[in-house]
C-alpha positions as CSV (number, residue, x, y, z in Angstrom):
1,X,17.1,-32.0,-1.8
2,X,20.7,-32.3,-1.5
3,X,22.0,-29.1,-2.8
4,X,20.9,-26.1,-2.2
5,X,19.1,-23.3,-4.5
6,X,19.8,-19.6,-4.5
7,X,18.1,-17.0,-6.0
8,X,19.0,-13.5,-6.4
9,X,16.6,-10.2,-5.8
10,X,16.7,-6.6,-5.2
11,X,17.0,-5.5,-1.5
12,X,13.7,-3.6,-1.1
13,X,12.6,-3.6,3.3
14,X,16.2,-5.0,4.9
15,X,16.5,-7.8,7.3
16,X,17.8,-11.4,7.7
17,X,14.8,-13.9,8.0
18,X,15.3,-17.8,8.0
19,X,12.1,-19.3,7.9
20,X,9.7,-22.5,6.2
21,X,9.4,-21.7,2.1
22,X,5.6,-21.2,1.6
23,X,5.3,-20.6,-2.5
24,X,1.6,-19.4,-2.4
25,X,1.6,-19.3,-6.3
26,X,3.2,-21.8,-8.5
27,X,3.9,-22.1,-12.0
28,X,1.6,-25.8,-12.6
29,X,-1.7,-25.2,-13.9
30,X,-5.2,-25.3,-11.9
31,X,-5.8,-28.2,-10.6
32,X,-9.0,-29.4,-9.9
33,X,-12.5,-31.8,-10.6
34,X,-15.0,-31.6,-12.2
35,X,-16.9,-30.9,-9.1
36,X,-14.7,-28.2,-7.7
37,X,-15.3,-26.6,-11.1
38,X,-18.8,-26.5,-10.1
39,X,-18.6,-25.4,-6.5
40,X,-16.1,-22.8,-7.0
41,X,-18.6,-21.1,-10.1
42,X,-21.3,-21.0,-7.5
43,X,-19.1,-20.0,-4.5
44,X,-18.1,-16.7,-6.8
45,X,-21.7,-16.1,-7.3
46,X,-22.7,-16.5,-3.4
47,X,-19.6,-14.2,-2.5
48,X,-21.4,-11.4,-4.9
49,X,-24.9,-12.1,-3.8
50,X,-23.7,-11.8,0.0
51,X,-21.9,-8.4,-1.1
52,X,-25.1,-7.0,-2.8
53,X,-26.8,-7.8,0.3
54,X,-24.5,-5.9,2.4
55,X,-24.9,-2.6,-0.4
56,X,-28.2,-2.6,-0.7
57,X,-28.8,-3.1,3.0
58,X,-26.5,0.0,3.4
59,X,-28.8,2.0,0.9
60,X,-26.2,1.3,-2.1
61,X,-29.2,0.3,-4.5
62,X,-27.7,0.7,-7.7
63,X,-24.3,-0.8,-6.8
64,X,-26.2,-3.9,-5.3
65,X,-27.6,-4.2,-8.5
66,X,-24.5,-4.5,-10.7
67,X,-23.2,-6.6,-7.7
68,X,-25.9,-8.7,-8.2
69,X,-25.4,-9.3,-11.8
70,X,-22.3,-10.4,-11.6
71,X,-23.4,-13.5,-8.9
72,X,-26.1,-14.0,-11.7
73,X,-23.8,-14.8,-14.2
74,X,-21.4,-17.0,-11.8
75,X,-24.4,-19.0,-11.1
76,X,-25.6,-19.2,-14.5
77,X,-25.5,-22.9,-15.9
78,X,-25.0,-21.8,-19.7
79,X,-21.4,-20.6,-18.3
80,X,-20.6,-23.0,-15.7
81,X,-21.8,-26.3,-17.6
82,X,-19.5,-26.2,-20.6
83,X,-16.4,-25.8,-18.1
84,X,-17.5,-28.4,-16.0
85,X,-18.2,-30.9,-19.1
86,X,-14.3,-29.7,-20.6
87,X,-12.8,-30.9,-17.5
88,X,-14.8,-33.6,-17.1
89,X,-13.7,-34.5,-20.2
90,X,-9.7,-34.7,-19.7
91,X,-9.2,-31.2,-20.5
92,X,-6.9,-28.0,-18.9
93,X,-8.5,-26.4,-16.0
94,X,-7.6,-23.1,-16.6
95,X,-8.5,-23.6,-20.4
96,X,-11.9,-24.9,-19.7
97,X,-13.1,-21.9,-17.6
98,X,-11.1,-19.3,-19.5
99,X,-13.1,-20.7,-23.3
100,X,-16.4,-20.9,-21.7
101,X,-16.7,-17.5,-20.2
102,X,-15.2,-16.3,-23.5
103,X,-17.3,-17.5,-25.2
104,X,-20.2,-16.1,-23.4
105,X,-18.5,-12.7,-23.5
106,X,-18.3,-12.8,-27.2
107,X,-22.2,-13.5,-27.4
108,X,-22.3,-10.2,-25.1
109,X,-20.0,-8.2,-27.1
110,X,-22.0,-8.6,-30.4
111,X,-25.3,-7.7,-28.7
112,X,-26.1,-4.4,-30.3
113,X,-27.6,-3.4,-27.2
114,X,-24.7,-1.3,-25.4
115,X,-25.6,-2.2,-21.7
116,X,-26.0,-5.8,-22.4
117,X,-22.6,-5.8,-24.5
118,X,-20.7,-4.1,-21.4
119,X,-21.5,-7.5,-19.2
120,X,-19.0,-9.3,-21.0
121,X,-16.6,-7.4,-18.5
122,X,-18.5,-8.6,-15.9
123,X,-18.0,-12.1,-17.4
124,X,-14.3,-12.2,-17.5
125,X,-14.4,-11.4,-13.8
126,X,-16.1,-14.0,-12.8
127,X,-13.5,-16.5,-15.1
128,X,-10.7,-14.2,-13.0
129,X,-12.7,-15.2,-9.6
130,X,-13.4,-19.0,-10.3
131,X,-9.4,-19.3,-11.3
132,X,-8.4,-17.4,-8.4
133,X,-10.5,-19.5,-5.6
134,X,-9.1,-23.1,-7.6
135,X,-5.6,-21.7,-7.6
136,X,-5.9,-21.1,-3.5
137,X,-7.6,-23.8,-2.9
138,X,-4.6,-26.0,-4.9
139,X,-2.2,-24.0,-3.2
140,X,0.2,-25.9,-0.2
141,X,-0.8,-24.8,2.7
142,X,0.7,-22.2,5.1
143,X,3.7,-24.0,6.8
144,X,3.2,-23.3,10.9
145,X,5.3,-21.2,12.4
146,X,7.8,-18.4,10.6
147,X,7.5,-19.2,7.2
148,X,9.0,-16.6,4.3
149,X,6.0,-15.7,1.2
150,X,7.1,-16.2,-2.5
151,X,4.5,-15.1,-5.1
152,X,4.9,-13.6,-8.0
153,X,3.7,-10.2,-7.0
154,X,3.0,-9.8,-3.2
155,X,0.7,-7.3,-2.5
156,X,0.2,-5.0,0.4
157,X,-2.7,-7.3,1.9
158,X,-0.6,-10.4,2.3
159,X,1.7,-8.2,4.2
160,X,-0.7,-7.2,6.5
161,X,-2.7,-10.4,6.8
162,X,0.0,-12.6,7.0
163,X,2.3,-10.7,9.2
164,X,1.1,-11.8,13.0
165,X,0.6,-15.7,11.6
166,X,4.4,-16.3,11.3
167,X,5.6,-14.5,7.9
168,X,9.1,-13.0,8.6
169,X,10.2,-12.5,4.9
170,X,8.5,-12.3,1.8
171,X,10.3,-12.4,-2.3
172,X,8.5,-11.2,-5.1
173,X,9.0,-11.8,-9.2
174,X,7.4,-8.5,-9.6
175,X,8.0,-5.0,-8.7
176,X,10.3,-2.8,-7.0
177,X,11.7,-0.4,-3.7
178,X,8.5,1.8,-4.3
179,X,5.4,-0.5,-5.0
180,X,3.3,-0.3,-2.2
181,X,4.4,-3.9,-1.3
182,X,7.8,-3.2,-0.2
183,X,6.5,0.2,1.4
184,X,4.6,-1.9,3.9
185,X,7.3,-4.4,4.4
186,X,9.9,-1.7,5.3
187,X,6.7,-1.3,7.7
188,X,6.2,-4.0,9.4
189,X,10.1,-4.6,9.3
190,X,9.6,-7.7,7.2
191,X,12.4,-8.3,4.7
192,X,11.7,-8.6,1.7
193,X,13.6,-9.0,-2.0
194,X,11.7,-8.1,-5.6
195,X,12.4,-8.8,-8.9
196,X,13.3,-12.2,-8.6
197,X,13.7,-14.9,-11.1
198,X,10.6,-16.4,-11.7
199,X,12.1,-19.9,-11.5
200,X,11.7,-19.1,-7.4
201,X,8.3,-20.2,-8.3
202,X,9.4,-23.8,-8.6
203,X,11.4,-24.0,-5.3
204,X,10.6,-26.8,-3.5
205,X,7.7,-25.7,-0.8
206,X,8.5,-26.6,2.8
207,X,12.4,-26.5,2.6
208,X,14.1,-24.5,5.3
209,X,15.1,-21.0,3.6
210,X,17.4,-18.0,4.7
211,X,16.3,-14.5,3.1
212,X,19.1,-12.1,3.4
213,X,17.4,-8.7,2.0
214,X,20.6,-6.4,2.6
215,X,22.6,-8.8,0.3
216,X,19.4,-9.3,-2.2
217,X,19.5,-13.7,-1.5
218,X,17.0,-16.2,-1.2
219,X,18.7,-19.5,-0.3
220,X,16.6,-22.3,0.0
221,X,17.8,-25.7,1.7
222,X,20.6,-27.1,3.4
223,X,22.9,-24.3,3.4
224,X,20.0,-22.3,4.7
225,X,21.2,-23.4,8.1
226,X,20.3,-21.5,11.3
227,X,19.7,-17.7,12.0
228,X,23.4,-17.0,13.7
229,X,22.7,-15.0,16.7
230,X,25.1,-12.5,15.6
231,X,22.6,-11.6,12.7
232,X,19.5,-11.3,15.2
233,X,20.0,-7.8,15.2
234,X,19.7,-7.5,11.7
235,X,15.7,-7.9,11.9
236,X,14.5,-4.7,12.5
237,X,11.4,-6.3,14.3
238,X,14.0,-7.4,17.0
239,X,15.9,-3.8,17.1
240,X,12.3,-2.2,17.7
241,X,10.9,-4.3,20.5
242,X,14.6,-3.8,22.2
243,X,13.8,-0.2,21.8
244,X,10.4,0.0,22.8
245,X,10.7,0.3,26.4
246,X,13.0,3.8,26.2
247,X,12.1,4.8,22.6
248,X,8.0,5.3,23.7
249,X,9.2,7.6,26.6
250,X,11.9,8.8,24.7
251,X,9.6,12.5,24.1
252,X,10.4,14.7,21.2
253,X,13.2,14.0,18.3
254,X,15.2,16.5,18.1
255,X,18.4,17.6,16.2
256,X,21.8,17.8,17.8
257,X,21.1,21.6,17.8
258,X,17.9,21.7,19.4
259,X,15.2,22.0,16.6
260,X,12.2,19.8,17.5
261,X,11.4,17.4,14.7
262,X,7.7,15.7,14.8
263,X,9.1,11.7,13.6
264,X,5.4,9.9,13.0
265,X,4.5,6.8,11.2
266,X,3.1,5.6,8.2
267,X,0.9,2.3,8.7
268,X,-1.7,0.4,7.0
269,X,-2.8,-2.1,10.1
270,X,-3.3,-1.9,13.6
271,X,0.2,-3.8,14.4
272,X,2.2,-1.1,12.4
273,X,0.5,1.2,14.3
274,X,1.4,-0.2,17.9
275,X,5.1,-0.9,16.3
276,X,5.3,2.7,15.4
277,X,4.5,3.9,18.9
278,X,6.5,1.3,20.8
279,X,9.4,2.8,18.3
280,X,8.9,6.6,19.9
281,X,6.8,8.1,17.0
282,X,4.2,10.7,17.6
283,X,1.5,9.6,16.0
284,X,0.3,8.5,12.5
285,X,1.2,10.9,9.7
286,X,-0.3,8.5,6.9
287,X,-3.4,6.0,7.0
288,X,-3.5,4.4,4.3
289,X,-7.1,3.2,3.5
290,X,-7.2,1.8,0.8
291,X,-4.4,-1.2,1.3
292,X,-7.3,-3.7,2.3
293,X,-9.2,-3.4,-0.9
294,X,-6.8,-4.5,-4.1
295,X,-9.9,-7.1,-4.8
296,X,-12.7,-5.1,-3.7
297,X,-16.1,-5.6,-6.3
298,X,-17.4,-2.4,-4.7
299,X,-16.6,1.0,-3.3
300,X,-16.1,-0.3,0.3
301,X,-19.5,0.0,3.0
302,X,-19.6,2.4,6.0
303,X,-19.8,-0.6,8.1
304,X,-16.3,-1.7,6.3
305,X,-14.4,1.3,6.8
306,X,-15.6,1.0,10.6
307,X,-13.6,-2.2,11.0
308,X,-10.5,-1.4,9.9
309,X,-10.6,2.1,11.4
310,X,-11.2,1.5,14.6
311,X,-8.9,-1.1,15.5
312,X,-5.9,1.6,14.4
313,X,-7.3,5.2,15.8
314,X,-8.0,3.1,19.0
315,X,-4.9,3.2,19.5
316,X,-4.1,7.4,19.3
317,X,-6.0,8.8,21.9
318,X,-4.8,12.3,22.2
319,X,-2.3,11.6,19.5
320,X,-2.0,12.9,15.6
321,X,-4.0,10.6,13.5
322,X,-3.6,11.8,10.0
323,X,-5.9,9.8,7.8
324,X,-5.7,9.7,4.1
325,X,-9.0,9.2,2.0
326,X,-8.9,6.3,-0.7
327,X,-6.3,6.5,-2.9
328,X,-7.4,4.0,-5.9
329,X,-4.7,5.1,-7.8
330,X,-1.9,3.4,-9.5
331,X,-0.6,0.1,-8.3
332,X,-3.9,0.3,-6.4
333,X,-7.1,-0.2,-8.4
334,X,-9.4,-2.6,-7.3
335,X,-11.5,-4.2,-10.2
336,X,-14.9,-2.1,-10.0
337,X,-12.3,0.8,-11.5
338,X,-10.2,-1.0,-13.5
339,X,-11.3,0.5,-16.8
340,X,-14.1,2.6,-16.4
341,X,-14.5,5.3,-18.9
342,X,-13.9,9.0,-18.1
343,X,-12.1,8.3,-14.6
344,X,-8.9,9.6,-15.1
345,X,-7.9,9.2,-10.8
346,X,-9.2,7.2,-8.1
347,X,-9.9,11.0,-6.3
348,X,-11.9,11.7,-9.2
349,X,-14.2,8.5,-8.9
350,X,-14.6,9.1,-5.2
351,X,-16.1,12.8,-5.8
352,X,-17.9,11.6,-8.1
353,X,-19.9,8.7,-6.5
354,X,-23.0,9.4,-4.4
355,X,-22.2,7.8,-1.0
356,X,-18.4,6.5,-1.4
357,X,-16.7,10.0,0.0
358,X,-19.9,10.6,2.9
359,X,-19.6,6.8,4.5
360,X,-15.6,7.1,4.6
361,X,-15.6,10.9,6.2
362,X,-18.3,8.9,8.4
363,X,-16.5,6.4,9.3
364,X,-13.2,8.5,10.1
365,X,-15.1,11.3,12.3
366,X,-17.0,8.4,14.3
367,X,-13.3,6.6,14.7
368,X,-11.0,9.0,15.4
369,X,-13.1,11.0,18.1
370,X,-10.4,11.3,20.9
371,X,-7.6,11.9,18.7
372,X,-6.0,14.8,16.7
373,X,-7.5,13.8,14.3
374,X,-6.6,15.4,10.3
375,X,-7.9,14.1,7.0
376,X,-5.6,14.2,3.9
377,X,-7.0,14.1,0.4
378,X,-4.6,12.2,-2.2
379,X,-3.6,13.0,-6.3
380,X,-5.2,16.6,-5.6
381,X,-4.6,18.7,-8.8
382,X,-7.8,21.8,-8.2
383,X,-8.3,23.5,-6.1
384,X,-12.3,22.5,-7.0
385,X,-11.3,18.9,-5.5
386,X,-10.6,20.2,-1.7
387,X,-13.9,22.2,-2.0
388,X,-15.7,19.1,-2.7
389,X,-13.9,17.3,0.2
390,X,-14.3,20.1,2.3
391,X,-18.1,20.9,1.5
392,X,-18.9,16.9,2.4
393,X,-16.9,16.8,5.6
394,X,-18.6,20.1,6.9
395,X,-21.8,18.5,6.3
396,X,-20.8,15.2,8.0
397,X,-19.3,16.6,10.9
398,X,-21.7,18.5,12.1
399,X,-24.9,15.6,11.4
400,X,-22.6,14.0,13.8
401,X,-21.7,16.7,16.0
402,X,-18.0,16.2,15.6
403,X,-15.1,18.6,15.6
404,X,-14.1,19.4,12.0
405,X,-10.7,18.1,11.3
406,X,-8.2,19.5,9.7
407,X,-7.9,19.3,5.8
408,X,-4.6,18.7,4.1
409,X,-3.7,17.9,0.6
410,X,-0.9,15.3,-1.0
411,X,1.3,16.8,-2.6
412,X,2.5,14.0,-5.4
413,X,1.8,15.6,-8.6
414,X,4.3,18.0,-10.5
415,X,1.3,20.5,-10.9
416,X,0.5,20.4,-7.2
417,X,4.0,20.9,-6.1
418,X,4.7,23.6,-8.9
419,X,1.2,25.7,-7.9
420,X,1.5,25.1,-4.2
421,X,1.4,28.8,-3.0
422,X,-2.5,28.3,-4.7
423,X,-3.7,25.7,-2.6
424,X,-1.8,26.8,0.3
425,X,-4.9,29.5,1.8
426,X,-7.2,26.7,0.6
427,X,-5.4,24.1,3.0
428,X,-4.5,23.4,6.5
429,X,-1.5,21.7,6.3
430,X,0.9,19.6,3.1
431,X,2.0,16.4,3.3
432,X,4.5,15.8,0.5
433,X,4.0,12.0,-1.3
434,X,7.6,12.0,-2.2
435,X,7.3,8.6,-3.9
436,X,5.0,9.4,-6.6
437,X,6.2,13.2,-7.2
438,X,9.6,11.7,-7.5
439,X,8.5,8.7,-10.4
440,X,6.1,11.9,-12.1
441,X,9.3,14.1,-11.9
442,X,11.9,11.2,-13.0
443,X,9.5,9.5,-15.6
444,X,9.4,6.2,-13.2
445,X,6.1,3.8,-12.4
446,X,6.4,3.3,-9.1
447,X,6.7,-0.4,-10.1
448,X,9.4,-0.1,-12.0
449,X,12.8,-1.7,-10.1
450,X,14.6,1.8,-10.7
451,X,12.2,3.2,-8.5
452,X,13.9,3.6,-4.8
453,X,13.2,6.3,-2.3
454,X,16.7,7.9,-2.4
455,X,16.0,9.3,-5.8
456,X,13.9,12.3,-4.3
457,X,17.7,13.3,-3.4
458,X,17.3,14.4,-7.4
459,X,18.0,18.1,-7.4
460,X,14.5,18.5,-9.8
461,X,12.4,16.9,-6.8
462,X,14.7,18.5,-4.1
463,X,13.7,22.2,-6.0
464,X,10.0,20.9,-5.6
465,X,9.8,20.1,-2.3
466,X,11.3,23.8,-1.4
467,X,8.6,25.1,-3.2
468,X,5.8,23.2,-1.4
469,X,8.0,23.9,1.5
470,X,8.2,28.1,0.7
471,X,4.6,28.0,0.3
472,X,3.8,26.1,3.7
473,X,5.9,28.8,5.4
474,X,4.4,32.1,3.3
475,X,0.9,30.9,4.7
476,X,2.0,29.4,7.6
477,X,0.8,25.9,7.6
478,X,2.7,22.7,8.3
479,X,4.3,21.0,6.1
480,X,5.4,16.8,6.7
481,X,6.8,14.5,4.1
482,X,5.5,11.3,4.5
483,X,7.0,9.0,1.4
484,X,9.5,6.6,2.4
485,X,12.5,9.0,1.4
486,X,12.1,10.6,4.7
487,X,13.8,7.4,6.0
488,X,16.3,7.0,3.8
489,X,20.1,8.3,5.6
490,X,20.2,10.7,1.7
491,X,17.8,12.4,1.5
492,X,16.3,13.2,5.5
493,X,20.0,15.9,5.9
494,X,18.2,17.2,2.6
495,X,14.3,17.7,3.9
496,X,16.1,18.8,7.5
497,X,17.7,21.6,5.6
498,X,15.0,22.7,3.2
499,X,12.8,23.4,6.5
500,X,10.3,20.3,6.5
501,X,9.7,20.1,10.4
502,X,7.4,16.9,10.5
503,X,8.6,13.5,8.9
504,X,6.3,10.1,9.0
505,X,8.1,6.9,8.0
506,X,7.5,3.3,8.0
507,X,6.6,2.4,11.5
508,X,9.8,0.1,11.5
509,X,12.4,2.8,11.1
510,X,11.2,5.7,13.7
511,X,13.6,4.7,16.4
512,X,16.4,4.9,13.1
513,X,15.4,8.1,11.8
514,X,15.2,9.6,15.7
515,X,18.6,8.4,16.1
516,X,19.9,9.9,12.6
517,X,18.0,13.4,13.4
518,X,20.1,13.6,16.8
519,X,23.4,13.8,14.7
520,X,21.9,16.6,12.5
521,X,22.5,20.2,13.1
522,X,20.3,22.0,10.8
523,X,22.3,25.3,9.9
524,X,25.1,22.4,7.9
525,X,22.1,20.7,6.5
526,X,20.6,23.9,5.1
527,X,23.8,24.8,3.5
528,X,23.8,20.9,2.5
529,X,20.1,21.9,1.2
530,X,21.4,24.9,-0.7
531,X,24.5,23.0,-2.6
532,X,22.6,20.3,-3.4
533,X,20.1,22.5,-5.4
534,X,22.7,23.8,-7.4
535,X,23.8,20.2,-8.4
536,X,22.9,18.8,-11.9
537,X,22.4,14.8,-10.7
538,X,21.7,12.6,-7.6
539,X,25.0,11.3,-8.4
540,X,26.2,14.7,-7.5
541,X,24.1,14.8,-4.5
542,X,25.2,11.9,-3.8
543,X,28.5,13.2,-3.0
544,X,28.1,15.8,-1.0
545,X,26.0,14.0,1.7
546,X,28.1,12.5,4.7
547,X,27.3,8.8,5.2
548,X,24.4,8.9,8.8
């Protein structure tokens, strides 16, 4: 390629990354034989079978069962053949699979019995799984050594799968500063741009490619050219491990007038986690748990959650490990949700199941002995809902013969934050989702590319948050913010001044907000606080905050 291609994006995690293109979905259809057809129908329907193995080994009878279906119908020749014979045939990959599993769908559909019509869900599932495994398997494969991801949405799992095999910058068609994406990239410190032009998707693979995030740039070939040392400083990865050996030590943050501010970390994986601590934070204010599962057929096993718990609370002996129940909600439904009647929440599926809420409160106790350990419960909006959490974690705790945790609720809904002084005798401590409670406040998806964490600067949110703050005080119970506002240099003089005395940010920007909250004295930033209630936009807001 002689010239080079640039492509323009929204800044959403900053940094500077040159690296290999790896495009790990393309805009060319399936490829693939007749043969691979064939293997990748019954691969789909051994991956199910092996799941409903692992369910109904863990006592998950009924789930193995619906499990088990679905690897029925992958393996079933009336749906594979057809596909096969199209492609055989000279025809479209993707149009052979998609007109035979239709077809069978519309045999189910018109079935007047009602169980047997609801498997043509199941069906188009397995069409959705065979296209998935083709497209990966046509897919280049992952260049060696630092390499930046272009797909057209890149979800929280690549992030985290992909980060300690060489990714240092990822671009995205879809979504925006507060999809859960680009809240892990800001993370790991991984830069990353959204809401690029989907002709990225054509890019040559394999070129050299420079990702500048601040200036929202993706250039891909010669003038890439080589990371200039004077922009090494730029990747926050680089700025961390420079810090580590006096951040870790560093004790306390605290405000230039002396107020002790608790700085933990939000994290997803085990290297957040150690990147967090390295950085100086306290602890983990925010596990997520349900990052790992966008795909998941099933509510996850006991023996599931164990893997990716232990790995993380291992490292939080004696620390704060604040770990947040599944949160299916959102940008975050896995497929076994996706459409099932009468569940208005992913909190509200997880009370309602028989087993799902018992083998994750399980898992967390038998993980997180050794540290200070709190659960938090996510989308609460009854007081009914942390009974229900509470009843089955006083009952699992003590068939183990744990310490019961603390109990805390998100606080993301508009309800929630309006009713706070409710929940707060039911509660042990708040930790404000500013993310969400700002898109419910605003009328923003968290998806959508106005979306950005310095919009909880809003006066609307900012009244919110001193309710929930009010509250926390009245009944004496703490009160963190843990969405990614908390890091952003607008908003944190805001939360200082409104009393919030606990903070967790993405792992990569603890040493930055310790830093910011040593130039704060919190008498200005409470009058800052009490002007910018009184303002009518962010824009205002905007204005009276000094730049950190």
């Amino acid at each position: 390629m002689s010239l080079s291609m640039r492509f323009a994006g929204r800044p959403v995690s900053e940094g500077i990354a040159l690296g290999i293109l790896y495009i790990a979905d393309t805009e060319t259809a399936v490829s693939a034989t007749a043969e691979e057809v064939r293997e990748a129908f019954a691969a789909v329907a051994a991956e199910r079978f092996a799941l409903a193995e692992r369910l109904r080994a863990a006592g998950r009878e009924q789930e193995a069962g619906i499990i088990e279906i679905g690897g029925l119908i992958a393996a079933d020749p009336l749906l594979a053949d057809p596909a096969v014979a199209a492609v055989r045939d000279g025809g479209d990959v993707a149009t052979a699979v998609r007109q035979a599993t239709e077809a069978q769908a519309a045999v189910l559909e018109a079935l007047a019995n009602a169980e047997m019509a609801e498997r043509a869900g199941d069906v188009r599932q397995v069409a959705h799984a065979v296209l998935d495994r083709l497209s990966q398997a046509g897919a280049a494969p992952r260049p060696v050594g630092d390499f930046i991801l272009v797909r057209r949405e890149v979800s929280p799992a690549d992030l985290i799968e992909l980060t300690e095999a060489g990714l240092v910058g990822a671009v995205s068609v879809a979504g925006g500063a507060s999809s859960h994406a680009a809240i892990i990239a800001r993370g790991l410190g991984v830069p990353m741009i959204a809401g690029t032009d989907p002709a990225v998707l054509t890019a040559p693979a394999g070129q050299r490619a420079r990702l500048d995030a601040d200036a929202g740039e993706l250039v891909v070939g010669p003038e890439a050219g080589d990371l200039p040392k004077a922009l090494a400083g730029h990747d926050p990865r680089l700025r961390q491990a420079g810090a580590a050996g006096s951040a870790g030590a560093a004790g306390a943050a605290r405000t230039a007038d002396g107020r002790e501010i608790t700085v933990l970390c939000n994290v997803a994986s085990a290297a957040e986690t150690r990147l967090g601590l390295a950085a100086g934070a306290a602890g983990v204010g925010l596990l997520r748990t349900e990052i790992p599962y966008p795909e998941a057929l099933a509510w996850p096993t006991l023996a599931e959650h164990e893997a990716q718990l232990e790995p993380i609370l291992g490292l939080l002996p004696g620390r704060p490990a604040t770990v947040r129940l599944l949160d299916f909600s959102g940008d975050k439904i896995p497929p076994f949700l996706r459409g099932e009647a009468g569940v208005g929440s992913g909190l509200a599926a997880l009370l309602a199941h028989r087993t799902a809420l018992p083998d994750q409160l399980r898992a967390i106790l038998q993980a997180g002995r050794g540290t200070d350990l709190a659960i938090l419960i996510p989308m609460v909006s009854s007081l009914d809902e942390v009974r229900q959490v509470r009843d089955v974690l006083t009952k699992t705790a003590a068939a183990l013969g744990a310490d019961l945790p603390r109990l805390g609720i998100m606080v993301e809904l508009q309800v929630t934050a309006e009713t706070a002084g409710t929940f707060a005798p039911a509660v042990d401590f708040f930790s404000i989702g500013t993310n969400d409670l700002t898109g419910q406040v605003l009328g923003l998806d968290r998806r959508d590319p106005a979306a950005r964490p310095a919009l909880a600067a809003d006066p609307r949110v900012l009244a919110l948050i001193a309710r929930v703050a009010e509250a926390g005080r009245q009944a004496g119970i703490g009160v963190s913010v843990c969405g990614d506002s908390a890091a952003d240099p607008l908003v944190l003089p805001l939360l200082i001044g409104l009393g919030v005395g606990a903070l967790s940010v993405p792992a990569a920007r603890v040493q930055r907000v310790r830093t910011w909250l040593a130039g704060l004295d919190t008498s200005a930033c409470a009058a800052l606080a009490a002007d910018a209630l009184r303002a009518s936009t962010v824009e205002q807001v905007r204005e009276l905050v000094p730049k950190l």
